[in-house]
Structure formats: structure tokens, C-alpha cells
BAFI-3210 file (N, C-alpha, C; in Angstrom, 3 decimals, decimal comma, padded with zeros to 6 digits):
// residues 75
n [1|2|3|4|5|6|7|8|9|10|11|12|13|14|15|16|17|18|19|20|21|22|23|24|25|26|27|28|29|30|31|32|33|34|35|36|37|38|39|40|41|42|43|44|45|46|47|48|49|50|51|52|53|54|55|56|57|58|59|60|61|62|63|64|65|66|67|68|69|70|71|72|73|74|75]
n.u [079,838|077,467|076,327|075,402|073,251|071,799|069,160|068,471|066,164|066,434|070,193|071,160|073,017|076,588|077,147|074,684|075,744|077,656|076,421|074,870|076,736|077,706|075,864|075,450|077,683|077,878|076,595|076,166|077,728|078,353|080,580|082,951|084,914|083,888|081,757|080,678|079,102|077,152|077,249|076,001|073,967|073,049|072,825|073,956|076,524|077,648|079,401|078,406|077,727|075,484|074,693|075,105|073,437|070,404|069,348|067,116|067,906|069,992|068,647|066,834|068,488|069,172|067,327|066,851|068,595|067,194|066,358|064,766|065,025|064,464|064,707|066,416|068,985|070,327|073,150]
n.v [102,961|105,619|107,929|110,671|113,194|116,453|118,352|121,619|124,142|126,987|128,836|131,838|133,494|133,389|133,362|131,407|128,574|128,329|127,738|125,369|123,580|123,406|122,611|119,644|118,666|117,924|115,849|112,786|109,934|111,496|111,640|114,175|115,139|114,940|116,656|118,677|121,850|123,392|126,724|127,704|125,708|125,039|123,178|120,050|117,984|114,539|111,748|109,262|106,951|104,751|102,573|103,864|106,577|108,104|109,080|110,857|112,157|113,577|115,186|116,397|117,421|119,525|120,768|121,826|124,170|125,826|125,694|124,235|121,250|119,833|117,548|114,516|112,422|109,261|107,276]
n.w [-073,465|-074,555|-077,139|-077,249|-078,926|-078,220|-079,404|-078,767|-077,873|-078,392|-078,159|-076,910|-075,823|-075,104|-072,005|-071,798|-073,144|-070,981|-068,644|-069,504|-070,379|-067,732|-065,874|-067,179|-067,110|-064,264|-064,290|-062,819|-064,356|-066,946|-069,560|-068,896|-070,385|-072,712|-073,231|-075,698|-076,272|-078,947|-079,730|-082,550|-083,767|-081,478|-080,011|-077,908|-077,572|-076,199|-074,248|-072,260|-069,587|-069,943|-067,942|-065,682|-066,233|-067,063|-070,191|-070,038|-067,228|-068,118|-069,990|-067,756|-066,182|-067,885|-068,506|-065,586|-065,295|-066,882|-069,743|-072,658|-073,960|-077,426|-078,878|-078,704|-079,575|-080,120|-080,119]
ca.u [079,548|077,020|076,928|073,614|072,735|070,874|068,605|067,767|065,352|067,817|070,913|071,141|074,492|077,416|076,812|073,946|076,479|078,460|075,512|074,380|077,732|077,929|074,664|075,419|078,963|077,353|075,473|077,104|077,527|078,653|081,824|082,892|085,616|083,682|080,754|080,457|077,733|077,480|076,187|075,251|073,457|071,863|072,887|074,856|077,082|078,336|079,228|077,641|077,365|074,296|074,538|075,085|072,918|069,812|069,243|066,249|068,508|070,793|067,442|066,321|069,652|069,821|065,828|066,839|069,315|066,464|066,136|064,383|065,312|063,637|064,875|067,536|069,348|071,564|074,079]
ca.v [104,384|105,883|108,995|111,630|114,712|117,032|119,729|122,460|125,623|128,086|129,186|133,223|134,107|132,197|132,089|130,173|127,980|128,303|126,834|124,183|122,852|123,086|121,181|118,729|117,887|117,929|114,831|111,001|109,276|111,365|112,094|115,562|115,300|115,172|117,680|120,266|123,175|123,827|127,413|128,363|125,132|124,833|120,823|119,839|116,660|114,220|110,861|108,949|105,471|104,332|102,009|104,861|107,647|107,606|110,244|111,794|112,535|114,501|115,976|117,341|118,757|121,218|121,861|122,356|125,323|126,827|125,267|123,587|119,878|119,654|116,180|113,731|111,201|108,550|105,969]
ca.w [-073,603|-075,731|-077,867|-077,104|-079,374|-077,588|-080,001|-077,405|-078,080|-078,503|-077,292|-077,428|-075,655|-074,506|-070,499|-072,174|-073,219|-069,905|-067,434|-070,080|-069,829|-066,336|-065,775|-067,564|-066,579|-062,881|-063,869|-062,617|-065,324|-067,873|-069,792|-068,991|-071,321|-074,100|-073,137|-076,224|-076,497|-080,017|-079,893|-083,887|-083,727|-080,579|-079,522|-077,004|-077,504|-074,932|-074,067|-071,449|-069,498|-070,127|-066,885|-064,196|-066,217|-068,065|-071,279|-069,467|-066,359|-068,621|-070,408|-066,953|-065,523|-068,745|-068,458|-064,060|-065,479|-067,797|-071,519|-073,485|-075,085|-078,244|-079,116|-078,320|-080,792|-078,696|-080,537]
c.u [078,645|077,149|075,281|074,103|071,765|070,231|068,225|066,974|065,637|068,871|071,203|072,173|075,200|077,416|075,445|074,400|076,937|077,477|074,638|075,624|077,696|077,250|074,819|076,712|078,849|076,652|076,597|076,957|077,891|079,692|082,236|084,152|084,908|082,184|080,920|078,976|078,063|076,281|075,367|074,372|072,719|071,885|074,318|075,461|077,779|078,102|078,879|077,762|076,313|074,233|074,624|074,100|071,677|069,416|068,226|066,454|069,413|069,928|067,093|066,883|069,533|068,116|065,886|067,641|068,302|066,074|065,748|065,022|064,252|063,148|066,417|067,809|070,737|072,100|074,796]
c.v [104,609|107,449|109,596|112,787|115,198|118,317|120,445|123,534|125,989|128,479|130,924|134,012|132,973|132,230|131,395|129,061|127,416|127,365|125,727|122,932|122,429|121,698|119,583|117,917|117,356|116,675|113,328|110,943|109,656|112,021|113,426|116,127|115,177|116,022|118,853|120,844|124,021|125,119|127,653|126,867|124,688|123,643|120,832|117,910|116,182|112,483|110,405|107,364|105,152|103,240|102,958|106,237|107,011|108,886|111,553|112,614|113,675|115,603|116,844|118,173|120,062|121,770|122,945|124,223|125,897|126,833|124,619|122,564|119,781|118,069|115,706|112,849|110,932|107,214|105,149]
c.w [-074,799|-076,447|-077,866|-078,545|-078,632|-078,691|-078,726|-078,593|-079,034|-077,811|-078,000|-076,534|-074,748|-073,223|-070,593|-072,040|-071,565|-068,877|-068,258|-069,616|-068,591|-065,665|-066,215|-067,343|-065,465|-062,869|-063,316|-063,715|-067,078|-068,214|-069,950|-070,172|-072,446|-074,646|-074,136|-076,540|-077,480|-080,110|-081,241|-084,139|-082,771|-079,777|-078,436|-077,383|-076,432|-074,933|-072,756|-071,128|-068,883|-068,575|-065,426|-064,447|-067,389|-069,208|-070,703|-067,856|-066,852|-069,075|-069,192|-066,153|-066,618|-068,277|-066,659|-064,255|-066,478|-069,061|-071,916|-073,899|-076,133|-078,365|-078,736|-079,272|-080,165|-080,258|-080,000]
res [x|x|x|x|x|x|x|x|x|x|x|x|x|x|x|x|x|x|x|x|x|x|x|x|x|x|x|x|x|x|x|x|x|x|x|x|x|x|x|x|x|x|x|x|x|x|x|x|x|x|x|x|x|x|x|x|x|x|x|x|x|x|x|x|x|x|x|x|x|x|x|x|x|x|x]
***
């Protein structure tokens, strides 16, 4: 398992929040238990297995719901 940060845009009200999450729990591959959407910061954290998903699969479910990825930082 690895460990993403996601910087997004902005997030400017919580069903922001609500369909980032969604999106991104919706993907294979990654841990929905540990999906948070940190609104006063803007990042979404989440773990992930790097063998069933790839970072830019997670990157294009949140952009498919409407937002921006600035940057990503994976451990």
C-alpha cells in the first residue's frame, strides 16, 4: 500500500467534499477506509494499491467529478 496527498484547486463547500470523496472511493484499488477530504486545506488523503490502481487514475476520477489536482505527493 502506498500513501497519496492530493493538493486540489479549491474546495468551497462541503458537497465539494461529499463528491470528491465519492469519486474517489469509486476507484478499484483504493482504500476507502482511509479516504479523507481535508476541506480548510484543500488535499485529499488516501491509501492505495499501487498494483491494481495507478495515481493518475485517482487524479482523473476527482478531475471526472469537476476539480482540479494541483499536485500529488505518494509514499
Amino acid at each position: 500500500m502506498r500513501t497519496a496527498t492530493i493538493q486540489l484547486e479549491s474546495l468551497t463547500c462541503p458537497s465539494c467534499m461529499q463528491k470528491i470523496e465519492a469519486a474517489v472511493k469509486a476507484v478499484p484499488g483504493v482504500d476507502t477506509t482511509t479516504v479523507q477530504v481535508l476541506f480548510n486545506s484543500s488535499k485529499v488523503k488516501l491509501d492505495f494499491n499501487e498494483a491494481e490502481v495507478s495515481v493518475e487514475e485517482i487524479e482523473n476520477a476527482i478531475r471526472r467529478v469537476g476539480y482540479e489536482v494541483q499536485k500529488t505527493r505518494v509514499k
